[in-house]
C-alpha positions as CSV (number, residue, x, y, z in Angstrom):
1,X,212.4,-40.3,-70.2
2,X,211.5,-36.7,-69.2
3,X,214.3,-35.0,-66.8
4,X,213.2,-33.8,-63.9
5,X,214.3,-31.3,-61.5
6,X,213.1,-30.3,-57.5
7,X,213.6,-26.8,-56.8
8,X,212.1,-26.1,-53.5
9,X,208.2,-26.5,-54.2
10,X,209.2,-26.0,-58.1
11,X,209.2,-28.9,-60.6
12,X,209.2,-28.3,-64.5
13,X,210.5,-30.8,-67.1
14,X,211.8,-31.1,-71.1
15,X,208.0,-30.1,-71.9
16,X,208.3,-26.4,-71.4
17,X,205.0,-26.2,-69.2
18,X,204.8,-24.3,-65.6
19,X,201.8,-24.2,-63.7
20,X,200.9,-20.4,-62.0
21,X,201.8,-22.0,-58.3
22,X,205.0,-22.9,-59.7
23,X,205.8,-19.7,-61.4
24,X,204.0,-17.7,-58.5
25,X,206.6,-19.3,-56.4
26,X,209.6,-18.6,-58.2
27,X,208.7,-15.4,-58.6
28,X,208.1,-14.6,-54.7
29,X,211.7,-16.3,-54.2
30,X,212.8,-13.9,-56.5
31,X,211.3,-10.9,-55.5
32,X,212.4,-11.5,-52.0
33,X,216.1,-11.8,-53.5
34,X,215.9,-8.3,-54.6
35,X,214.3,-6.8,-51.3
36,X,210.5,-6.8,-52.9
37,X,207.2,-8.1,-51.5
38,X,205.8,-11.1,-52.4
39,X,202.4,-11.0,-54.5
40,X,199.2,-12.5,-53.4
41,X,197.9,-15.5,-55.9
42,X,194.9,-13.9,-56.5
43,X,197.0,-10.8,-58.0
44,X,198.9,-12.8,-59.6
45,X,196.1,-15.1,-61.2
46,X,194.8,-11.6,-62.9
47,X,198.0,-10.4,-63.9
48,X,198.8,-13.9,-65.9
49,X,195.2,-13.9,-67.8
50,X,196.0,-10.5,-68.6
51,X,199.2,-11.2,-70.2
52,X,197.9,-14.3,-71.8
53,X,194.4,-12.7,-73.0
54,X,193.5,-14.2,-76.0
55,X,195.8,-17.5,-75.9
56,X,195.5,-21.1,-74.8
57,X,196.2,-22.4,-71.7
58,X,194.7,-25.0,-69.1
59,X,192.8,-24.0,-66.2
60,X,192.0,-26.2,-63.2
61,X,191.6,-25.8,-59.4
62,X,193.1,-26.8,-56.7
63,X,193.8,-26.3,-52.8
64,X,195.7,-24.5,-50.8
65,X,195.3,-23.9,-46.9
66,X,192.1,-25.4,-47.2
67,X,190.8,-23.4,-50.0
68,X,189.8,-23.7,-53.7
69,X,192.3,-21.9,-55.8
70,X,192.8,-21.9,-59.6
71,X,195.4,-23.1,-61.3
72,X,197.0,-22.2,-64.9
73,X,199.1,-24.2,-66.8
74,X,201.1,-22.1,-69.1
75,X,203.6,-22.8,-71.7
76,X,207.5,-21.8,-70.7
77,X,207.3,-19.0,-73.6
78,X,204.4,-17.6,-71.5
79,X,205.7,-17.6,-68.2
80,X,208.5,-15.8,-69.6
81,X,206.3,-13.2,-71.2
82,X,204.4,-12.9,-67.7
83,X,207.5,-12.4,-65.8
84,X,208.7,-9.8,-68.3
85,X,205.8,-8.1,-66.3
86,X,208.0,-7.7,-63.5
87,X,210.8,-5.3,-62.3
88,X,214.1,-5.0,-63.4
89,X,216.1,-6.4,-61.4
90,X,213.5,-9.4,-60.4
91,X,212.9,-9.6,-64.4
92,X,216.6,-10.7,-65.2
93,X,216.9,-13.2,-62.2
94,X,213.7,-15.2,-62.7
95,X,214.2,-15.4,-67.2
96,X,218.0,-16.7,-66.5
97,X,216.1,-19.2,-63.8
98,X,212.9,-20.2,-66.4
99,X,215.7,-20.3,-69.1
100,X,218.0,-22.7,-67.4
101,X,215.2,-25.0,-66.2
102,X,214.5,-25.3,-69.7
103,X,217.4,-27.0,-70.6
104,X,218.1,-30.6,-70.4
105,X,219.5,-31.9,-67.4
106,X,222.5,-34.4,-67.3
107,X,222.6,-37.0,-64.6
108,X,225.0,-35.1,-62.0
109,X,222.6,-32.2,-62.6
110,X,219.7,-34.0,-61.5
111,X,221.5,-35.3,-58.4
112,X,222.8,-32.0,-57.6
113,X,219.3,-30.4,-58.1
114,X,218.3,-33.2,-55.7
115,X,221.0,-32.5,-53.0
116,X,220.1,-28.8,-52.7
117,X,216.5,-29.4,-52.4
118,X,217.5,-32.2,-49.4
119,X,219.4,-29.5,-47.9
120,X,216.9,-26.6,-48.0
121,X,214.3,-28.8,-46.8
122,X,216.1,-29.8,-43.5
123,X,216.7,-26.2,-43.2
124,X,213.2,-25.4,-43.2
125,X,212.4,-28.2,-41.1
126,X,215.2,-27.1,-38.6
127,X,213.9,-23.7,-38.8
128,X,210.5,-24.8,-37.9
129,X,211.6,-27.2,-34.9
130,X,213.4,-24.2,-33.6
131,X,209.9,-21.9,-33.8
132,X,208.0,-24.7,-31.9
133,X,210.3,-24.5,-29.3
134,X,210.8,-20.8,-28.9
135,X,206.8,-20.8,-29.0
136,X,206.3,-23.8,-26.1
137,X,209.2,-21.6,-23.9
138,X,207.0,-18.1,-24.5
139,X,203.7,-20.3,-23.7
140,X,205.3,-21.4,-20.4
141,X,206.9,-17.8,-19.7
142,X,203.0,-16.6,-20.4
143,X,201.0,-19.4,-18.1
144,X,203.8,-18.2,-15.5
145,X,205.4,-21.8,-15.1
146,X,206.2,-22.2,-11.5
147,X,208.3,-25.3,-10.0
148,X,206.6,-28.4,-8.4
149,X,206.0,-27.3,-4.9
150,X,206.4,-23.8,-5.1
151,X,203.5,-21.3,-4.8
152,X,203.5,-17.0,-5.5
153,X,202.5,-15.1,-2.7
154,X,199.4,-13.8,-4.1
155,X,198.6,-18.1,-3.8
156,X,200.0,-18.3,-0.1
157,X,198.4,-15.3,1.4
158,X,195.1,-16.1,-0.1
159,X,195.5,-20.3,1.2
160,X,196.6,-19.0,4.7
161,X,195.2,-16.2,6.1
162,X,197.7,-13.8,5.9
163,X,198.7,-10.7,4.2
164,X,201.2,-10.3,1.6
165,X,203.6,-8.5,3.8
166,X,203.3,-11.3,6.7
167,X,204.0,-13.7,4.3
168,X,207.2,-12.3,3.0
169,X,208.3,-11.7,6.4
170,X,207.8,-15.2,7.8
171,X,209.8,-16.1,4.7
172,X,212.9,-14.2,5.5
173,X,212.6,-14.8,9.3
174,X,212.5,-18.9,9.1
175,X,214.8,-18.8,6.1
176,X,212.1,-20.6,3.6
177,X,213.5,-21.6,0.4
178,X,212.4,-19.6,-2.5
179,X,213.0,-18.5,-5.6
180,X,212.4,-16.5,-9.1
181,X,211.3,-17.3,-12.2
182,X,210.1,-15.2,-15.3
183,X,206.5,-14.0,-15.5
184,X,204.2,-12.4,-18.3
185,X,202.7,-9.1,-16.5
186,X,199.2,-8.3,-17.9
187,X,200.8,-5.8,-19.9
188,X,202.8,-8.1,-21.7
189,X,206.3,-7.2,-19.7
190,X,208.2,-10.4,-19.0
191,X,209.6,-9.7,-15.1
192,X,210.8,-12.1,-12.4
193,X,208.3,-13.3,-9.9
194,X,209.1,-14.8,-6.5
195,X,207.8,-18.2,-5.7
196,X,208.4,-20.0,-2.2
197,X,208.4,-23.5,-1.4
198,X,204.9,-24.0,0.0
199,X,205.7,-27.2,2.6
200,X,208.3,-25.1,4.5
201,X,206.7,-22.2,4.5
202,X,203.4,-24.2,6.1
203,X,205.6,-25.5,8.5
204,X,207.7,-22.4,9.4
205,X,203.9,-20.6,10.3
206,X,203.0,-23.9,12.2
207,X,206.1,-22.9,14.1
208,X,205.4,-19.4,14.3
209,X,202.0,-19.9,15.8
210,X,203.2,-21.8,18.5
211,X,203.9,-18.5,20.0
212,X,200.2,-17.1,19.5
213,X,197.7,-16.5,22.4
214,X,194.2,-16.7,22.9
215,X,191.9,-15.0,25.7
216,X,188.3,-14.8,26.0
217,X,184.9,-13.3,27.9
218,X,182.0,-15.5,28.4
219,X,178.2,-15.3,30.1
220,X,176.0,-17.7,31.1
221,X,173.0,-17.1,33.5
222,X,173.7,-20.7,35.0
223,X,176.2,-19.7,37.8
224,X,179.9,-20.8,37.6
225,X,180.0,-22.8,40.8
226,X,177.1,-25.5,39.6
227,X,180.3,-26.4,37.8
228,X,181.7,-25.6,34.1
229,X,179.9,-27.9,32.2
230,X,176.8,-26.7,33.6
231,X,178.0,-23.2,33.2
232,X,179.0,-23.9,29.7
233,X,175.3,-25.3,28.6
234,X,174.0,-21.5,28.5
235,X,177.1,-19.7,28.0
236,X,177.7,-17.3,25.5
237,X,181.3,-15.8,24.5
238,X,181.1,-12.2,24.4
239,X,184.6,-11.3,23.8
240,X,187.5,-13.4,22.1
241,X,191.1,-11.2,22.4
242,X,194.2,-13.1,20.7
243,X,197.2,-12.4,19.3
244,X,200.0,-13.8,17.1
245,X,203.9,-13.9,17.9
246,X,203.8,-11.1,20.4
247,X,202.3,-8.9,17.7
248,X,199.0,-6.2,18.8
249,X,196.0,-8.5,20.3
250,X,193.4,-8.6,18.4
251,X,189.5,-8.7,20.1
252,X,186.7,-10.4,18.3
253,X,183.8,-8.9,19.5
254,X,180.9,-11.7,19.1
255,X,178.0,-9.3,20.3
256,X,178.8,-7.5,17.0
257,X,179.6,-10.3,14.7
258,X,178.8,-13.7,15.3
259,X,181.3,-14.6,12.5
260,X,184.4,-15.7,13.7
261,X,187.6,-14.2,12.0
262,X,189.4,-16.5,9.3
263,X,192.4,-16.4,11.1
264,X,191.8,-17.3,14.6
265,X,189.7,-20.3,13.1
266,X,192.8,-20.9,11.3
267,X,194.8,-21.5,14.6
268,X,192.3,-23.1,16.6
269,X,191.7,-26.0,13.6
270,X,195.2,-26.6,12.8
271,X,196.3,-29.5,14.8
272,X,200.2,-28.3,14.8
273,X,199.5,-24.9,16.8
274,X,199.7,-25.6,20.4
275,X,197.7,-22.3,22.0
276,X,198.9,-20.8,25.4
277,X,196.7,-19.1,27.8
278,X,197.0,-17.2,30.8
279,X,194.4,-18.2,33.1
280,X,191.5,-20.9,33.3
281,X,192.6,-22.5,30.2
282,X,190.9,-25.6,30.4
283,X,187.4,-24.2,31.7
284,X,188.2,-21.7,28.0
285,X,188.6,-25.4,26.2
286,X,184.8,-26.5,27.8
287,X,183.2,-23.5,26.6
288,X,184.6,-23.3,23.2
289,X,183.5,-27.2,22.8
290,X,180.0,-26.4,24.3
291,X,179.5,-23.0,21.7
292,X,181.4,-23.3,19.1
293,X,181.8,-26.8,18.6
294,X,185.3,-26.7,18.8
295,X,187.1,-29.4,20.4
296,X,190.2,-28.8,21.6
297,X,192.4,-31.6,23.2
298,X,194.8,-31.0,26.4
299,X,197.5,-31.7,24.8
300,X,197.5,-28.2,22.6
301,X,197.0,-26.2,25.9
302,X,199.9,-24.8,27.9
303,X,198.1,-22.6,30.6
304,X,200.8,-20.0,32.1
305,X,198.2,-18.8,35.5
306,X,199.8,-15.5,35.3
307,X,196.7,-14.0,35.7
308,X,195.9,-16.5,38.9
309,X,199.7,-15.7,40.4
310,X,198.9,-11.7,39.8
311,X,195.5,-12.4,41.6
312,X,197.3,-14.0,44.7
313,X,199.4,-11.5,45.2
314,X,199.1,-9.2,48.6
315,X,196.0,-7.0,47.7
316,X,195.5,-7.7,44.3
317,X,192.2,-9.4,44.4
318,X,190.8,-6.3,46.8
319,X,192.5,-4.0,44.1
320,X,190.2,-5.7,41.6
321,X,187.1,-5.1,43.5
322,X,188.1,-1.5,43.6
323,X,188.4,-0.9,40.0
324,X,185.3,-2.9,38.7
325,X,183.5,-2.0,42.4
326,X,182.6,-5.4,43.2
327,X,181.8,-6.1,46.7
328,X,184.2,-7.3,49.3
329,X,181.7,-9.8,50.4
330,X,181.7,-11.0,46.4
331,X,185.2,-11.2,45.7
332,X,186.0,-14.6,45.4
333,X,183.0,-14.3,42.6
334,X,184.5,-11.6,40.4
């Protein structure tokens, strides 16, 4: 019975053979000992049928990564000679180590061999465990993992309408929860990036445009008393001011762009924003229904009439008539 011995990727037995992948091994193990680089197998393939020029040995092929590689079975007395090629210091280490493989193994030997092969194989197994999972944590640092139900800004300023400062300040005025998390810049650079939980912040701008307000300018050649639905048939809007939470009002000007501006469609199709007008509200929701096909029920309109109570004050209509010169006679028409 041949003794047997399993040095990490190394077996040799009683019958003083070595193939070159074995010895290549031993050798890189070595060299690595004594602070050297390893040596490629094509390199090392030469530097064996140099040393062995001229003598017998076995070649065959075999694979590695996938590729065709050859193989040389040498005698133990030749792989000494070829690592007598090497250094020094890597010289001494790897004879003593072909020497003492050469020897016959007792029983405990064997089983110790055994053990320390066991041992460094969990090792590189650990070791490898422990690169998969430092890889899968850089992967999800790089595809900028982001917790369930959160969103950056760049996401939530894009989805709604608004600009990246408006969305941070709605943030820190309604107290929406949010967050950091790590993030892979395009250069590289891991930094923090902020991500905000997207259902409150939708509801905390629901909320905030409760506050907006809409105003608008229409013609129609039909006149207004054959009624507003009669009106509304050839009306056109002209002029659409609005603003948001008190902020500067804003005036669409249709006779210049029929398109109308993302964020005031925004308003008037979300169901949650109840808009509040200042005068003739109701006739407004007719004529938005008849030209722009946008139906907007009752129960989202809060008319204040502070235009109609300024009108009814003492002299205010006449005042009016003065300013845009409309006849006395035409007042009530204005």
């Amino acid at each position: 019975m041949s003794n047997l011995i399993n040095v990490p990727n190394v077996t040799l037995s009683n019958n003083e053979t070595v193939d070159s992948q074995q010895l290549l091994l031993m050798v890189n193990e070595t060299r690595k000992e004594h602070g050297e680089p390893p040596i490629r197998n094509n390199k090392f393939i030469a530097k064996v049928k140099d040393e062995l020029e001229g003598e017998t040995y076995t070649k065959s092929v075999g694979q590695k990564n996938g590729a065709d590689i050859e193989i040389i079975e040498m005698t133990l007395k030749q792989a000494l000679r070829v690592a007598a090629r090497e250094s020094k210091a890597v010289r001494r280490s790897l004879i003593d180590k072909l020497e003492q493989q050469s020897k016959p193994q007792s029983a405990n030997e064997i089983i110790a061999a055994m053990a320390l092969a066991n041992v460094a194989q969990e090792r590189r197994l650990k070791s490898i465990d422990q690169v998969v999972q430092v890889s899968e944590e850089i992967e999800h640092i790089k595809q900028g993992t982001i917790p369930e139900g959160f969103q950056g800004y760049s996401y939530l300023k894009t989805k709604y309408g608004l600009s990246d400062a408006k969305c941070r300040q709605l943030v820190m005025a309604w107290n929406v929860p949010y967050k950091k998390v790590p993030h892979v810049s395009p250069g590289g650079q891991i930094t923090q990036m902020s991500v905000v939980e997207e259902e409150a912040f939708k509801y905390a701008l629901a909320k905030a445009l409760l506050e907006s307000e809409k105003r608008g300018k229409t013609y129609s050649d039909i006149p207004i008393n054959c009624g507003t639905h009669r009106y509304a048939e050839n009306a056109e809007i002209l002029l659409f001011a609005y603003a948001y939470n008190h902020e500067t009002v804003k005036v669409w000007d249709v006779t210049q762009d029929k398109t109308m501006p993302k964020d005031l469609k925004a308003y008037l199709d979300d169901s949650a924003i109840l808009t509040v007008w200042h005068n003739g509200g109701v006739f407004d929701t007719v004529i938005l229904s008849k030209v722009l096909n946008i139906d907007l029920p009752l129960s989202r309109v809060h008319d204040t009439l502070v235009q109609a109570l300024a009108h009814g004050l003492t002299g205010a209509l006449g005042s009016l008539c003065d300013i845009f010169n409309v006849n006395s006679d035409k007042a009530k028409d204005k």
